[in-house]
N, C-alpha and C positions, 0 to 999 in steps of 0.2 A: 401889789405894786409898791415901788419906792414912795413914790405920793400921795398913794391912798390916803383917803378921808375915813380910811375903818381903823382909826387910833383914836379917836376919840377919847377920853377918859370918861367912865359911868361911876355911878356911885350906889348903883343895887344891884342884885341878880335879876330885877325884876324891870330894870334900867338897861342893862347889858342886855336880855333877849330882844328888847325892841330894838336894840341900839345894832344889835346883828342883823338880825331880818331887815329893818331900816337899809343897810349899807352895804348887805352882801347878797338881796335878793338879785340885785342886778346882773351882779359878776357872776352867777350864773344860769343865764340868760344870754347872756354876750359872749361868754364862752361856748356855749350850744352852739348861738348860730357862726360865731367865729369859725368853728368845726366842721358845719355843713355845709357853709363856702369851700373849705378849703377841698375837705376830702370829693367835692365835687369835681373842680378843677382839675387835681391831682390824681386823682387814682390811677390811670393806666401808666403815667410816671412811676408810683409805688410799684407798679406791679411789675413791669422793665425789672427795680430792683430787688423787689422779690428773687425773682428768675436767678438772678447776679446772686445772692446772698446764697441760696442754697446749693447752686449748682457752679458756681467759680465761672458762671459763661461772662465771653466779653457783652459790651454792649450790643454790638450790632446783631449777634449769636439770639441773646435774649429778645431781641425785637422784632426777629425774623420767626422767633418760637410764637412767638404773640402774633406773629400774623398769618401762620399758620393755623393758630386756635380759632381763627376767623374774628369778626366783628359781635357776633354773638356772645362770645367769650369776653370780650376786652372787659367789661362791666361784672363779668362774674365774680362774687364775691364782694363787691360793693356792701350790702346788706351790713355785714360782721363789723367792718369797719365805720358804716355811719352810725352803726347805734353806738358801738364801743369806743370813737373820739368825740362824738359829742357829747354823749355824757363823761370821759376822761376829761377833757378839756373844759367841762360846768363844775366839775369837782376840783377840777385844777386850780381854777382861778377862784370860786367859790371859799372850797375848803381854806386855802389858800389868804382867802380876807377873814375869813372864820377864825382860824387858829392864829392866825399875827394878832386880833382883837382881843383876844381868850387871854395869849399868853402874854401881851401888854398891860391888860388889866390884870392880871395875877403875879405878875412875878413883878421884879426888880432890875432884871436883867436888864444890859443893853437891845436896842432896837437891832441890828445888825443879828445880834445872835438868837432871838425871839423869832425872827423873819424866817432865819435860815432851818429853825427849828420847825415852824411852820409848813413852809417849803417839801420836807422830807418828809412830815407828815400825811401832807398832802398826797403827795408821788407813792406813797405805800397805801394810803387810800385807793390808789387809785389800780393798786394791783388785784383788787379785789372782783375788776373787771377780766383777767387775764383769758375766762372762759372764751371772749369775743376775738382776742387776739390769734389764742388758738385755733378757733375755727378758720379764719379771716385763712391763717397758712394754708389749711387743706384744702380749702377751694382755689386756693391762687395755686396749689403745685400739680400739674398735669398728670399725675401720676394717679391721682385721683378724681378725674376729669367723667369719667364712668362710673365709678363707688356714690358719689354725691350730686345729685341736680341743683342742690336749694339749703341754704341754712338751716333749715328745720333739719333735715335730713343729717347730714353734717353731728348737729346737736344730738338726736337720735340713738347715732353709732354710735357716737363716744360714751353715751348715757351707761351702753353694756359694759363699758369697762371700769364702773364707778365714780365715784366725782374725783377722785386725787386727777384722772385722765384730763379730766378740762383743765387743770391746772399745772400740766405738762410745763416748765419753759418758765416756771414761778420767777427761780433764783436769778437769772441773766434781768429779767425785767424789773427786779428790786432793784437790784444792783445798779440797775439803768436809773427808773425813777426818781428817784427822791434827792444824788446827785445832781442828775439833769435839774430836776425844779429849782433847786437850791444856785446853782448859779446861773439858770434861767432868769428868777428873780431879782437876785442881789446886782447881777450886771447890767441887769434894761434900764433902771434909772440914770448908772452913770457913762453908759455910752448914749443914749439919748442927750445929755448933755453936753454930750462930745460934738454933737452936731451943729449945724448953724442954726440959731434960734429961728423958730419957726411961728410968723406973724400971721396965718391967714391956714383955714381948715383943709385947704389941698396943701401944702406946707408941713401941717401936720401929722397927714395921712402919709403924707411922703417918709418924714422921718420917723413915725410908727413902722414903716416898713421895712426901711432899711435896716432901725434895731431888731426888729424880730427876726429878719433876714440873716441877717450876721451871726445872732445870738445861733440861730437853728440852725446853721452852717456849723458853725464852730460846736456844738454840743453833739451835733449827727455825728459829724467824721471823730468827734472826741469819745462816743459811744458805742462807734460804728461795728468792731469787735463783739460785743453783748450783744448784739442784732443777728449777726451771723450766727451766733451758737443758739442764739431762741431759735431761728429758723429752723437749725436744724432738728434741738431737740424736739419741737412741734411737728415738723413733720414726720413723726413716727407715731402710729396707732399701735396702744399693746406693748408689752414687752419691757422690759426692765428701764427703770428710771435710773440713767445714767446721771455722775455729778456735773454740773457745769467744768467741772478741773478737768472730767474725762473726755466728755465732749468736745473740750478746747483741745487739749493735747491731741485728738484725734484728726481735727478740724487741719492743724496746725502740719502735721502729720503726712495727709493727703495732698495739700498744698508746697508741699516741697520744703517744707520749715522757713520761708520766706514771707517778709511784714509785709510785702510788696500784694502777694497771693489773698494776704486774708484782708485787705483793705479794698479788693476787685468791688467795682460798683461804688466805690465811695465816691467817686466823681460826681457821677450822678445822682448818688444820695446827699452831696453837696449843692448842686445846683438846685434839684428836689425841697431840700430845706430850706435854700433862700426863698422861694417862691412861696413856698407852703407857711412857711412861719412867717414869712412879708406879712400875706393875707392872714393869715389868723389875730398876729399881732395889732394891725392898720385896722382889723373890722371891728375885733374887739375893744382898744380905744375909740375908734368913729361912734360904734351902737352904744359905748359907753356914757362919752357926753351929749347923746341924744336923749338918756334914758335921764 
């Protein structure tokens, strides 16, 4: 964060590890359960844009798919996604105060470029998780509705095709990460500013929301592209690892050659983001200054 207290200045290595543990056990703590608020709330939303992202259906298309999978389904795959954002999101904000504190005390650099350094750090950490993401697709795409009952199972398959398999859809999610956090970061402090100062802790939490809101709005539909081609590369089991360039051009392709076609679902991945990053953003300040 813009105003963290993990700048500190230390003056040992032996100063600096307490001085992190001290300062950044929190933040990932608050980023956990930030994460399992949110993906609570949210998941059958995600999964509408699931639907939208791999197969180009309208909204009302996709939601009529989902209520045909019945009520039993709506939760399906939940699993993938709460292990893999809240620990994404304890690593996000963690690594996050970690590496600004590291690279503050080591270097010379400007704060501004230290942070953003950080940031990207962080978001390529955190690609390290991408196994969860991948599964997370196969249970949400019906097509595998019969192949799979359960994330074990899921993990199982993919096991036969060696590990590069889990890792299906790497490139689009680099790609995404580490920009995302980098101006995730650098713009929360000063649109927070932008707002009317905030005198009392519902006040707070209000305008905790609206920047994470805003912020998650404007980086989803700014990403929103990268989402669609992980989708799709992930949903294929086996078979030749196409490049993200080929993927697109094909994506691109299908859709008529129209920005209109490959942005389908961004609405709703807009509205989606407000809500989702509200809460993530608002919980993780609130459990912050409780901790």
């Amino acid at each position: 964060m813009m105003d963290s207290e993990g700048c500190a200045p230390v003056n040992s290595k032996q100063d600096l590890s307490h001085h992190i543990k001290a300062t950044s056990g929190k933040h990932y703590l608050c980023g956990y359960c930030a994460a399992f608020t949110n993906i609570a709330v949210t998941f059958p939303i995600q999964k509408v844009l699931f639907r939208q992202q791999l197969y180009g259906l309208k909204t009302k298309d996709a939601v009529h798919q989902l209520q045909k999978d019945g009520i039993r389904n709506l939760y399906r795959g939940i699993l993938p996604p709460l292990m893999q954002k809240t620990t994404t999101l304890a690593l996000m904000f963690g690594l996050y105060e970690d590496f600004s504190s590291l690279l503050h005390s080591h270097t010379s650099a400007p704060e501004l470029f230290t942070r953003s350094i950080a940031a990207v750090l962080a978001g390529t950490t955190e690609a390290l998780l991408t196994p969860f993401e991948r599964v997370q697709t196969l249970l949400q795409d019906y097509k595998y509705h019969d192949k799979f009952t359960n994330t074990y199972q899921a993990f199982k398959v993919l096991k036969d095709y060696g590990i590069r398999e889990y890792y299906r859809g790497l490139v689009p999610i680099l790609l995404r990460n580490g920009p995302s956090n980098a101006l995730f970061f650098g713009l929360r402090g000063p649109i927070k500013q932008c707002l009317p100062e905030a005198t009392s802790y519902s006040a707070h939490l209000v305008n905790d929301f609206i920047c994470g809101g805003l912020l998650g709005a404007m980086l989803g539909f700014l990403f929103f592209p990268m989402n669609v081609v992980k989708a799709r590369m992930q949903s294929q089991i086996g078979g030749e690892f196409q490049s993200f360039s080929k993927v697109f051009v094909k994506i691109w392709l299908e859709r008529d050659r129209k920005l209109i076609h490959l942005f389908r679902g961004a609405h709703l991945n807009y509205h989606r983001s407000v809500l989702s990053w509200g809460i993530i953003n608002a919980t993780y300040e609130f459990l912050l200054k409780l901790l």
